[in-house]
C-alpha positions in Angstrom: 0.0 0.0 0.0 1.0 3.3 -0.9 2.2 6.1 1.6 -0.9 8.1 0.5 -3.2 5.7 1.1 -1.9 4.2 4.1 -2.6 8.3 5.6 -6.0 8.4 3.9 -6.9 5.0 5.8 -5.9 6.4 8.9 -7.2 9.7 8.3 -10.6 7.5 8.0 -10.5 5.6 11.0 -9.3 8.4 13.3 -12.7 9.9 12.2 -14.7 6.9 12.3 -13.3 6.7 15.6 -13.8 10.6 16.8 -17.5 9.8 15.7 -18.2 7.2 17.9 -16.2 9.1 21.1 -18.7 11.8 20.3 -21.8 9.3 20.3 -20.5 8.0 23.7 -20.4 11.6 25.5 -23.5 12.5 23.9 -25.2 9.3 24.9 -23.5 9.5 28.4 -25.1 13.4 28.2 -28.7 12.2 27.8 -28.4 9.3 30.0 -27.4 11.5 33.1 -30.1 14.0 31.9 -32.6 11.3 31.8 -31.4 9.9 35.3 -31.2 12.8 37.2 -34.8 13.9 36.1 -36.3 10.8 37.7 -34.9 12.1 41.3 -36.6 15.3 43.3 -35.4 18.3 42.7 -33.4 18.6 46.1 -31.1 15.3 45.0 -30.5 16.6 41.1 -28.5 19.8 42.8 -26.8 16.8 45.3 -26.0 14.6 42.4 -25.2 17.4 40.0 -22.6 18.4 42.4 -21.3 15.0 43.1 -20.4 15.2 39.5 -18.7 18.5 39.7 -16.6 17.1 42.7 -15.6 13.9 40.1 -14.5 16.6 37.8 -12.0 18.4 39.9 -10.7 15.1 41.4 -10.3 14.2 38.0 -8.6 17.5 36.7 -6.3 17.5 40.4 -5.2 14.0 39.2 -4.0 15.0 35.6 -6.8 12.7 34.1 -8.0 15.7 31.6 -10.1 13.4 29.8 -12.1 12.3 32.4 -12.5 15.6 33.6 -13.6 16.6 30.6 -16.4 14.3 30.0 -17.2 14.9 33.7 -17.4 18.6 32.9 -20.2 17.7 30.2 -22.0 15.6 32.2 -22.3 17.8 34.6 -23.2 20.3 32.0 -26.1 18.1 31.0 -27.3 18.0 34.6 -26.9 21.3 35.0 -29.7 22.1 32.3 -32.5 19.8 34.0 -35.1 22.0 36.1 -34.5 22.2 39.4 -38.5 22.4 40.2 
């Protein structure tokens, strides 16, 4: 296989797999969206901020990437109604 095409089949699978990375955070997004609206209001700001918490452990520990997708989940939980 050519140099050329041996980039361009990479180039493909790193954004096959950048596609499904996305997928995962957006599905982890709607599944902590849909979890936390089945709880009271009072335990969506608890659990919202439990998630928070997990972030900055997560940043303090130099795992960016977890804290990252932490961040977004808490994002998501962050936008259900508190009432």
């Amino acid at each position: 296989m050519r140099t050329e095409q041996h980039l361009q089949t990479l180039a493909h699978e790193l954004s096959t797999a950048l596609q499904r990375i996305t997928a995962l955070e957006n599905t982890l997004g709607a599944l902590t969206a849909l979890a936390l609206r089945q709880l009271p209001a009072s335990q969506r700001t608890t659990w919202g901020d439990a998630i928070a918490a997990l972030a900055a452990t997560a940043e303090k520990h130099g795992d960016i990437a977890g804290a990252t997708l932490l961040t977004e989940l808490h994002r998501s939980a962050a936008q259900i109604p508190r009432g």
